[in-house]
PAKOL-22703 format. One record per residue (C-alpha): residue number from 0; x, y, z. Coordinates in steps of 0.25 Angstrom, whole numbers, plus 5000, padded with zeros to 4 digits. Example, Ala and Ser with C-alpha at 12.3 -4.5 7.8 and 13.67 -1.06 7.14 Angstrom:
2
{0, {5049, 4982, 5031}}
{1, {5055, 4996, 5029}}
***
This chain:
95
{0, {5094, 5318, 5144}}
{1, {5091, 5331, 5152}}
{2, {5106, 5337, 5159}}
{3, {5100, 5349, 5165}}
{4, {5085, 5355, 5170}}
{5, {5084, 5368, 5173}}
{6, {5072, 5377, 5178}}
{7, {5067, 5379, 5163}}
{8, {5076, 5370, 5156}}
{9, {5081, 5358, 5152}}
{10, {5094, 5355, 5146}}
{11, {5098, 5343, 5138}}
{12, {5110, 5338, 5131}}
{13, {5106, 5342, 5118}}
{14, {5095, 5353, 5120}}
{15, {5091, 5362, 5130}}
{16, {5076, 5361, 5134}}
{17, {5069, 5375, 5139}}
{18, {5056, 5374, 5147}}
{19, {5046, 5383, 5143}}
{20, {5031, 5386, 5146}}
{21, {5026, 5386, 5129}}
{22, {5039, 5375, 5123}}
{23, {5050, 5370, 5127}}
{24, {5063, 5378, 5120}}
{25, {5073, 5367, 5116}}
{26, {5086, 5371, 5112}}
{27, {5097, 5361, 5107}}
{28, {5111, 5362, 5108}}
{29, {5111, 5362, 5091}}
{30, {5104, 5376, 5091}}
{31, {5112, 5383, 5102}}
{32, {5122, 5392, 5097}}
{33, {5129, 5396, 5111}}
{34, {5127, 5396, 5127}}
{35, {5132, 5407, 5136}}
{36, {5131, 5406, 5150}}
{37, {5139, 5414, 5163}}
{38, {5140, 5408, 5175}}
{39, {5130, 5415, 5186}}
{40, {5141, 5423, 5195}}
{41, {5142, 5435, 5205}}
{42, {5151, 5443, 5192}}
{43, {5143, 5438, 5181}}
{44, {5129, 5442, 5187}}
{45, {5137, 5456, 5189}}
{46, {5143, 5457, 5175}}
{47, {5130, 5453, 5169}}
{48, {5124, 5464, 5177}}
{49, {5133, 5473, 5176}}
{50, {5135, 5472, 5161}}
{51, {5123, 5473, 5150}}
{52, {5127, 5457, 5147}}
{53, {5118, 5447, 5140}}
{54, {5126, 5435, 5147}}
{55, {5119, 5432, 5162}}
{56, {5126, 5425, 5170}}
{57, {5117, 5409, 5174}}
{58, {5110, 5410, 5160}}
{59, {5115, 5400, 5149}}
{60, {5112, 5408, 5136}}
{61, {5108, 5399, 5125}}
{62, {5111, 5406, 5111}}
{63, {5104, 5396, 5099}}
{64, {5106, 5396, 5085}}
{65, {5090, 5395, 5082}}
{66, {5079, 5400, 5090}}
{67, {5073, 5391, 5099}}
{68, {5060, 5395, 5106}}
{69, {5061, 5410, 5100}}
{70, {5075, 5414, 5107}}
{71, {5090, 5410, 5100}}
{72, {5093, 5413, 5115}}
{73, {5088, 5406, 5127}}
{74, {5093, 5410, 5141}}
{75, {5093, 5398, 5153}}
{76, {5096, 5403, 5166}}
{77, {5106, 5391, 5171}}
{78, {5116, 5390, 5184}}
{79, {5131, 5388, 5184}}
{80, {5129, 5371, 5189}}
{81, {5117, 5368, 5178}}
{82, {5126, 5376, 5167}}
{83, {5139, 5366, 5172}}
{84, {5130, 5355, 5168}}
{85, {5126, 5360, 5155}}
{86, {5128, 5348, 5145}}
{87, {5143, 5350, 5135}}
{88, {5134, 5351, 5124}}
{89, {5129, 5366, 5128}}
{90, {5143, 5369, 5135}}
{91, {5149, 5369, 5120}}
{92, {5140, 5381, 5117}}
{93, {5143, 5390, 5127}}
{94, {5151, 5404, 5124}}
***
């Protein structure tokens, strides 16, 4: 049962789908290792500028435990309302 559609991806309970051109990049909730994510404000834009950080502010940072589609990292560029309706089951992984 799809929770959330995004421009370029598709998030399950269980797995997060990424659309793509070539094959579609599946990512289950098993292999994720850890999720960062900041919220999108004026201060964080501003730190992140400010600062050499590798934390954006609106992007959900998915860390994985094996690669999936040739990257252990995948970046999904996400706003505040659709991050609040993430299901609990990718909540849990967050730093």
């Amino acid at each position: 049962m799809e929770v959330l559609r995004l421009k370029k991806t598709v998030i399950y309970e269980d797995k997060i789908v990424m659309l793509r051109k070539k094959a579609d990049i599946e990512i289950g909730v098993s292999n994720i290792d850890f999720i960062t994510y900041r919220k999108p404000t004026f201060w964080n834009y501003f730190w992140a500028g400010l600062f050499d950080t590798t934390d954006y502010p609106g992007y959900l940072k998915i860390y994985l435990h094996k690669k999936a589609g040739n990257s252990k990292l995948h970046l999904i560029r996400i706003s505040f309302e659709d991050f609040r309706k993430l299901p609990e089951s990718f909540k849990k992984k967050l730093l």
